[in-house]
Backbone as a chain_set.jsonl record, in Angstrom:
{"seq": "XXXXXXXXXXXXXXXXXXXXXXXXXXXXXXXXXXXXXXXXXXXXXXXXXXXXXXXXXXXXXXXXXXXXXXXXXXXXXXXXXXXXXXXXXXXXXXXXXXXXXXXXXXXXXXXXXXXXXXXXXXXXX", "coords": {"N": [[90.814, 163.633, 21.147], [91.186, 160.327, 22.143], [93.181, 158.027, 24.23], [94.224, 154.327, 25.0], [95.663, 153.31, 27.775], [98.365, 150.837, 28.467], [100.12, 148.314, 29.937], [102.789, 146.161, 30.717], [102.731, 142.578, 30.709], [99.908, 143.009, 31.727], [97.052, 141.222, 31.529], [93.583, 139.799, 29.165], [90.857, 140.314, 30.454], [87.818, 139.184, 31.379], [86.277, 141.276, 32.484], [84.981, 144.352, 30.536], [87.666, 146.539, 30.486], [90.239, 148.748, 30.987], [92.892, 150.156, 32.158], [93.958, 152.537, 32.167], [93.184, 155.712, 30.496], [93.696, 158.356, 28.209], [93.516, 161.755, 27.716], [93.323, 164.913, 25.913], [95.665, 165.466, 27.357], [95.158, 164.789, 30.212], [95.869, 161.935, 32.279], [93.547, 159.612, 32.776], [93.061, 157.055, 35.516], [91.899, 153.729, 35.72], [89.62, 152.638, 38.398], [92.151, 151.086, 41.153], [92.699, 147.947, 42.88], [94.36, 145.429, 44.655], [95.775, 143.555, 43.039], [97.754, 141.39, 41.404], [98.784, 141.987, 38.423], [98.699, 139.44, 35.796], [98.773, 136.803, 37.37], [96.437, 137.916, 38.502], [96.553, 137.228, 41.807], [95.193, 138.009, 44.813], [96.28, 140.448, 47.19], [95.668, 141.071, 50.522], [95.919, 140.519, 53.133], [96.696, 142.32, 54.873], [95.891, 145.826, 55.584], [98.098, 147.937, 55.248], [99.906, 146.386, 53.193], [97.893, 145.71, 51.097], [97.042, 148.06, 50.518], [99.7, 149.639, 50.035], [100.464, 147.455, 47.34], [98.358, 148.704, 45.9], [99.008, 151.257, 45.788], [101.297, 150.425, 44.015], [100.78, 149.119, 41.549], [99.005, 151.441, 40.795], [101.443, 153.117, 39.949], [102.482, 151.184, 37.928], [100.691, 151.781, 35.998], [101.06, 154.519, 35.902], [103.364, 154.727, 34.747], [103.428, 153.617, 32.465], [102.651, 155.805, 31.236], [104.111, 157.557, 31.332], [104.586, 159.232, 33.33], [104.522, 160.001, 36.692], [103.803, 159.773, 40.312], [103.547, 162.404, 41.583], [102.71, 163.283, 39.186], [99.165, 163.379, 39.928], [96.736, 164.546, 39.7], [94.153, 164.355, 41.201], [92.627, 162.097, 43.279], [90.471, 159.494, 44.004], [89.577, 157.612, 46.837], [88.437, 154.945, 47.961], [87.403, 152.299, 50.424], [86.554, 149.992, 53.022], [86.015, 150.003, 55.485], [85.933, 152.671, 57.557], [87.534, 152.284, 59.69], [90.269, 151.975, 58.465], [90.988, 154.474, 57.438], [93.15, 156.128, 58.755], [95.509, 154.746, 58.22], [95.551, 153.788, 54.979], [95.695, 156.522, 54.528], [98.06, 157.037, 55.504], [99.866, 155.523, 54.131], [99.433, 155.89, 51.262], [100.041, 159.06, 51.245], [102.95, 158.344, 51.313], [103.485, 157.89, 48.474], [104.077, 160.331, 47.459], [106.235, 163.372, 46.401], [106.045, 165.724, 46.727], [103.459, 168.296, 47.238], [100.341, 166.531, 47.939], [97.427, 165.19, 45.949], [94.366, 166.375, 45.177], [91.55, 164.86, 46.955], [89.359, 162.288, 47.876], [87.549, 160.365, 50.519], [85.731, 157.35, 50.5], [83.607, 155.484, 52.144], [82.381, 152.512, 51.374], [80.048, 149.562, 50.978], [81.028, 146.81, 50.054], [84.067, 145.943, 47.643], [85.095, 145.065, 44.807], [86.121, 141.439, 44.213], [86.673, 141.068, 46.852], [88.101, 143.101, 47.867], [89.33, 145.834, 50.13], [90.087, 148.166, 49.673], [90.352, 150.558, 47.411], [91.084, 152.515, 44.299], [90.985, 155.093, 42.279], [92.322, 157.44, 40.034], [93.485, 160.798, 38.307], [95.608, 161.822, 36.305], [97.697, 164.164, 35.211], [99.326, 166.302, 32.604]], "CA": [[91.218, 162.284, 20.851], [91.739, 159.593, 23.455], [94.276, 156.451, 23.758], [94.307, 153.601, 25.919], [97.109, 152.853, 28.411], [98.291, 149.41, 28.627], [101.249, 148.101, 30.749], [103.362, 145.307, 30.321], [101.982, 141.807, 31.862], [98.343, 142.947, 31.222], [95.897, 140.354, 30.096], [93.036, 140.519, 28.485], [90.379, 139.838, 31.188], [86.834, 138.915, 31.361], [85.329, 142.435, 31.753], [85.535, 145.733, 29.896], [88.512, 146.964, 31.654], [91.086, 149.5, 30.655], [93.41, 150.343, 33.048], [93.629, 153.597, 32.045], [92.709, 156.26, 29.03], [94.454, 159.728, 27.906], [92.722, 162.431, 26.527], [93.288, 166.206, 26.234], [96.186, 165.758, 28.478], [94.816, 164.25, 31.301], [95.491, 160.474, 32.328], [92.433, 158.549, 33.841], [93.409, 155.802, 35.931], [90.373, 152.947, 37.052], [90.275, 152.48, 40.008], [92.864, 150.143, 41.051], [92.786, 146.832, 43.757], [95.72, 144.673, 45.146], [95.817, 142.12, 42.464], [98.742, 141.161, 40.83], [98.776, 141.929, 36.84], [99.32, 138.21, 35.49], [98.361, 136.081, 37.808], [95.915, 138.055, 39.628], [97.029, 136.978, 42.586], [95.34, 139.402, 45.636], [97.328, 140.93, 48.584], [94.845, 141.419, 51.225], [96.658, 140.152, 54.312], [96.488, 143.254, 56.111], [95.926, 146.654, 54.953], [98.686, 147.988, 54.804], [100.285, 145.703, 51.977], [96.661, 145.698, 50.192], [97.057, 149.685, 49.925], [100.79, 149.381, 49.005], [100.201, 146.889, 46.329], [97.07, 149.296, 45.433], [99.632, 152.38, 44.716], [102.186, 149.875, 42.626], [99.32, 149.009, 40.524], [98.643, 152.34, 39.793], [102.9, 153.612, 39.476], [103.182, 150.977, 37.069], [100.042, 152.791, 35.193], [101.598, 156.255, 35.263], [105.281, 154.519, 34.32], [103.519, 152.952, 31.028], [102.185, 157.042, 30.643], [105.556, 158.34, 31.133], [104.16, 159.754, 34.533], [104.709, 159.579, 38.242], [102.52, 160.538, 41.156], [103.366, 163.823, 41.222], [101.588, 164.42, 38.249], [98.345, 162.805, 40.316], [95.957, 165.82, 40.429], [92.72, 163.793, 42.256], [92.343, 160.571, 43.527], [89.39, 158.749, 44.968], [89.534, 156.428, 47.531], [86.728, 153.469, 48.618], [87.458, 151.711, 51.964], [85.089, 149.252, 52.882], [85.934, 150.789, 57.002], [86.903, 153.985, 57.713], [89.111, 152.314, 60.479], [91.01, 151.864, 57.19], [91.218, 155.542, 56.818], [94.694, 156.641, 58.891], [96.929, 153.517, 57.789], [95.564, 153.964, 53.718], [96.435, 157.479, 54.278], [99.645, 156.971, 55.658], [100.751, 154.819, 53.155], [98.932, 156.695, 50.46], [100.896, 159.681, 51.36], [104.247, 158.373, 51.316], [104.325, 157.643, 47.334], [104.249, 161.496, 46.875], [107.29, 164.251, 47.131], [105.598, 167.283, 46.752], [101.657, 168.059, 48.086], [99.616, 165.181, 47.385], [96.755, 165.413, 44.899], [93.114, 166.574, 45.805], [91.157, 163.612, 47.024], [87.986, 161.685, 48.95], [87.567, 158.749, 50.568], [84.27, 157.055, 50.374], [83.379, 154.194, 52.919], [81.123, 151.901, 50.584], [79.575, 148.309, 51.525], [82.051, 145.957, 49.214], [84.394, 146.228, 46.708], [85.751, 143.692, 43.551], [87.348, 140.43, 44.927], [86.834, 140.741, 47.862], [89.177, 144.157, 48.348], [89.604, 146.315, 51.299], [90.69, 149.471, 49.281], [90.397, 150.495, 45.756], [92.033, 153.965, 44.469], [91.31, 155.384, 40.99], [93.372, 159.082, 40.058], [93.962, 161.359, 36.967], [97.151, 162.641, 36.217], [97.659, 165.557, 34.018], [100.56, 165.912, 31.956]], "C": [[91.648, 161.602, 22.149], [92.844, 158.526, 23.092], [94.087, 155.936, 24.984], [95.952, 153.181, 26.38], [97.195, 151.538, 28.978], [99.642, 149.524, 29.064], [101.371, 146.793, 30.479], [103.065, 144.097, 31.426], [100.586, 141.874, 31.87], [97.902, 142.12, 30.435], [94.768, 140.531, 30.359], [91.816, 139.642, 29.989], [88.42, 139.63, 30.479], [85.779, 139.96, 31.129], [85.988, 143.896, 31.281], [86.109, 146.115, 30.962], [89.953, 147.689, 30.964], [91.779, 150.207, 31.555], [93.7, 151.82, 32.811], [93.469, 154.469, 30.751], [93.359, 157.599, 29.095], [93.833, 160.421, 27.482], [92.931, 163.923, 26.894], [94.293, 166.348, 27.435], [96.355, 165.282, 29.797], [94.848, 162.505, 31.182], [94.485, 159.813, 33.044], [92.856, 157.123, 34.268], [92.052, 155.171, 36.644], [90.788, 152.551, 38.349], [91.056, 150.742, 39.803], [92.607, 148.751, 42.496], [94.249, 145.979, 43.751], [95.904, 143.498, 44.794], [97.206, 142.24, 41.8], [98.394, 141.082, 39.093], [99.286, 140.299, 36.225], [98.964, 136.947, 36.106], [97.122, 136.274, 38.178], [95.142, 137.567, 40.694], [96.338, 138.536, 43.803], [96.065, 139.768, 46.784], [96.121, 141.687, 49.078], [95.128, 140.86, 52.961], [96.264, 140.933, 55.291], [95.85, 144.947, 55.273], [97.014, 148.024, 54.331], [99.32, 147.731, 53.512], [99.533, 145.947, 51.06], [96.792, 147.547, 49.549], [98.477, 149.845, 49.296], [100.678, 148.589, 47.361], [98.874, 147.866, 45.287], [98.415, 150.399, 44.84], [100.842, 151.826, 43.47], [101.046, 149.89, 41.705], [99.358, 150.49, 39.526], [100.398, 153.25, 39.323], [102.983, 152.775, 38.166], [101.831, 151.481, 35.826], [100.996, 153.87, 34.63], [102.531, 155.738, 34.612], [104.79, 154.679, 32.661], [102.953, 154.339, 30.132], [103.142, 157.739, 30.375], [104.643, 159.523, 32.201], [104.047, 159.246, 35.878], [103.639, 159.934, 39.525], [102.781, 161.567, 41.587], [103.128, 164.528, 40.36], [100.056, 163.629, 38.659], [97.792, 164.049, 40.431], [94.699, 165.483, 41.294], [92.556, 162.599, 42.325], [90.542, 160.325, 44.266], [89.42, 156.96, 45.518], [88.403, 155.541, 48.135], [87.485, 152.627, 49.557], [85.804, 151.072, 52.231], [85.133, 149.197, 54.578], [86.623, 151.626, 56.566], [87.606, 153.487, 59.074], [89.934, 151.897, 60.144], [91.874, 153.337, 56.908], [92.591, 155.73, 57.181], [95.747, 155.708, 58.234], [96.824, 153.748, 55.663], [96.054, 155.486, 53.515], [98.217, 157.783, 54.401], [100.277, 156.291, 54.69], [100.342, 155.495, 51.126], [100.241, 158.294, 50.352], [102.817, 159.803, 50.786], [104.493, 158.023, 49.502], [104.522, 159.226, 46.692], [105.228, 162.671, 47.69], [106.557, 165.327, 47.525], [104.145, 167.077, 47.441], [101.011, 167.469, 47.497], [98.148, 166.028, 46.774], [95.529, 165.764, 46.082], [92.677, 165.374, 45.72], [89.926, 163.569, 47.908], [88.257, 160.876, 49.484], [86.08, 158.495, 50.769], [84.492, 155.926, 50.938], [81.972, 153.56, 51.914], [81.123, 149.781, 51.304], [80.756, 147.174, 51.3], [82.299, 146.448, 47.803], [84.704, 144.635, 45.974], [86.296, 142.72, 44.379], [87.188, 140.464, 46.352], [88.238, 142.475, 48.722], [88.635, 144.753, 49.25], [89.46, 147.772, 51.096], [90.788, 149.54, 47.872], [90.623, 152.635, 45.379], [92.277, 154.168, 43.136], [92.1, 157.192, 41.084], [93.114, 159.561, 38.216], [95.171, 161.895, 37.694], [96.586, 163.539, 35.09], [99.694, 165.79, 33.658], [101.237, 167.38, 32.105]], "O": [[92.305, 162.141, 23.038], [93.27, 158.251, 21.971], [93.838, 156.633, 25.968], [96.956, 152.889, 25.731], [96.38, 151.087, 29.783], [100.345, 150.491, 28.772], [100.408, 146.145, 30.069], [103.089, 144.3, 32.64], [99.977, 140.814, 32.018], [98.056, 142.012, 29.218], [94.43, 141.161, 31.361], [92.062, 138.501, 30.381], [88.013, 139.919, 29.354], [84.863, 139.965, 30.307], [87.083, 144.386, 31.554], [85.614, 146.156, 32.088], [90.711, 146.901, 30.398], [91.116, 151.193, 31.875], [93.537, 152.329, 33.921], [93.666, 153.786, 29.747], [93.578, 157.975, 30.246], [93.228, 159.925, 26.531], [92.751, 164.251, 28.067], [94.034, 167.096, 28.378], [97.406, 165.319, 30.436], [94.186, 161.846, 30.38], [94.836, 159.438, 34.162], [92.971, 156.188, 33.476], [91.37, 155.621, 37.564], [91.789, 152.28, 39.012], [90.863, 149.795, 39.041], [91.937, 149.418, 43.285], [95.053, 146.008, 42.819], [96.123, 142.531, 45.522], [97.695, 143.367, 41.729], [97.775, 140.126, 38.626], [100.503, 140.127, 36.303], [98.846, 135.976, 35.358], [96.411, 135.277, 38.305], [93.925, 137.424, 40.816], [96.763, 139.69, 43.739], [96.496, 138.746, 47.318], [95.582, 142.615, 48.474], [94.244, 140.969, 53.81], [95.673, 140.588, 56.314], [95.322, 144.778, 54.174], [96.828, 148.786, 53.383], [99.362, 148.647, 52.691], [100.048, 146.402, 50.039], [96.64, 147.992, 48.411], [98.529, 150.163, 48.108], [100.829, 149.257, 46.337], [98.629, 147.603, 44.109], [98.766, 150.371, 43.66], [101.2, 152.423, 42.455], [100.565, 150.922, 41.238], [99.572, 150.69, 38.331], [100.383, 153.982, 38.334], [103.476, 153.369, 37.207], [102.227, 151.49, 34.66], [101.493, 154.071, 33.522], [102.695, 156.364, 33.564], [105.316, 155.403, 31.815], [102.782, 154.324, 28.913], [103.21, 158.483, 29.397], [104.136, 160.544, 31.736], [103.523, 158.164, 36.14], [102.569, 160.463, 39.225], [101.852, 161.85, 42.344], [103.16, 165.757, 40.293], [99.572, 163.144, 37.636], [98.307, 164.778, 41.279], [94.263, 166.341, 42.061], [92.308, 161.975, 41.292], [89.795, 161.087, 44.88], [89.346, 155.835, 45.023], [87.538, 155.998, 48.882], [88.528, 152.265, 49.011], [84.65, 151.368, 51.922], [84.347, 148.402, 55.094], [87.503, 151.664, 55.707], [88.306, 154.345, 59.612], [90.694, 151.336, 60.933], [92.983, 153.431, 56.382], [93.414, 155.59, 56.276], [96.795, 156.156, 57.77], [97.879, 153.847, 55.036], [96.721, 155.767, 52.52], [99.101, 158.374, 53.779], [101.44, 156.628, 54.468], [101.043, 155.407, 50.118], [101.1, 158.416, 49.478], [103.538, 160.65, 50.26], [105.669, 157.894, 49.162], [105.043, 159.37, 45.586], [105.212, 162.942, 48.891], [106.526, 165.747, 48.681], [103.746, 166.063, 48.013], [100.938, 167.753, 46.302], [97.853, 167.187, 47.064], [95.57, 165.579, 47.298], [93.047, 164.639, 44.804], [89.505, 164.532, 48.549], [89.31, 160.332, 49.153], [85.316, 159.375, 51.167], [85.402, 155.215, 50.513], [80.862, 154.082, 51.811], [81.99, 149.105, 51.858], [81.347, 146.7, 52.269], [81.537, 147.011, 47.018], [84.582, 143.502, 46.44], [86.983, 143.118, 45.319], [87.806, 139.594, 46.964], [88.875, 142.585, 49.77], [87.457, 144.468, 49.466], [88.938, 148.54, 51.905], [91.277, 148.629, 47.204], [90.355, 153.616, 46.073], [93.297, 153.745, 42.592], [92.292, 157.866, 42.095], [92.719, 158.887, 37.264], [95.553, 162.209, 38.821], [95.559, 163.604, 34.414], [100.749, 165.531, 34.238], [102.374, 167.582, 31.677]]}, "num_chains": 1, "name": "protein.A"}
C-alpha cells in the first residue's frame, strides 16, 4: 500500500506532482528545486542559497513524514555544472549528523525553472 505526502502550504499545481509517496516503509521524495511552496518564488542567486533552499524543501518533506535526514538512505543529485559539485556538496553535507546517505550527482543540460540543482532522496523509516 502507498500514501501520498503532502505538507502544509502546498498547492495544487499545474503538473502531476506529488512531493512525495510512502510505501513499504520507504519515503520517496521528487526531486526537489529552490522554489518556495506558495508562492513559488525561486532562489537562484547563487548556489549556495539555491542548494540550501533545495534541502529545506525537502526537511519540510521528511517533517510532514515524521522524518529527518538521517533517515535519508540515497539521494540523487542533477547540477547543470559540475563546478557546482564542491559548494552543493558542502552544503548538502551539513544537513546530516551521522554518515550521509548513498548518493550521485549527475551533470545534465537543464533543469525545471530555470534551476541550478535539483535533489530527489528516499528515506526509510
Amino acid at each position: 500500500m502507498k500514501r501520498s505526502i503532502k505538507f502544509p502550504g502546498q498547492t495544487a499545481g499545474t503538473t502531476p506532482f506529488t512531493p512525495a509517496v510512502e510505501a513499504n516503509g520507504f519515503v520517496f521524495v521528487s526531486g526537489q528545486i529552490a522554489s518556495e511552496a506558495g508562492t513559488n518564488r525561486m532562489y537562484t542567486a547563487n548556489i549556495t542559497e539555491e542548494t540550501d533552499k533545495v534541502m529545506q524543501n525537502i526537511g519540510t518533506i521528511l517533517a510532514a513524514a515524521d522524518l529527518g535526514f538521517d533517515d535519508i538512505v540515497k539521494c540523487t543529485i542533477y547540477v547543470t555544472s559540475l563546478q557546482f559539485y564542491a559548494e552543493v556538496s558542502r552544503v548538502y553535507l551539513s544537513k546530516f549528523t551521522g554518515d550521509p546517505p548513498a548518493r550521485e550527482t549527475i551533470c545534465v543540460k537543464e533543469l525545471p525553472r530555470g534551476a541550478n540543482v535539483e535533489i530527489s532522496c528516499i528515506a526509510a523509516r
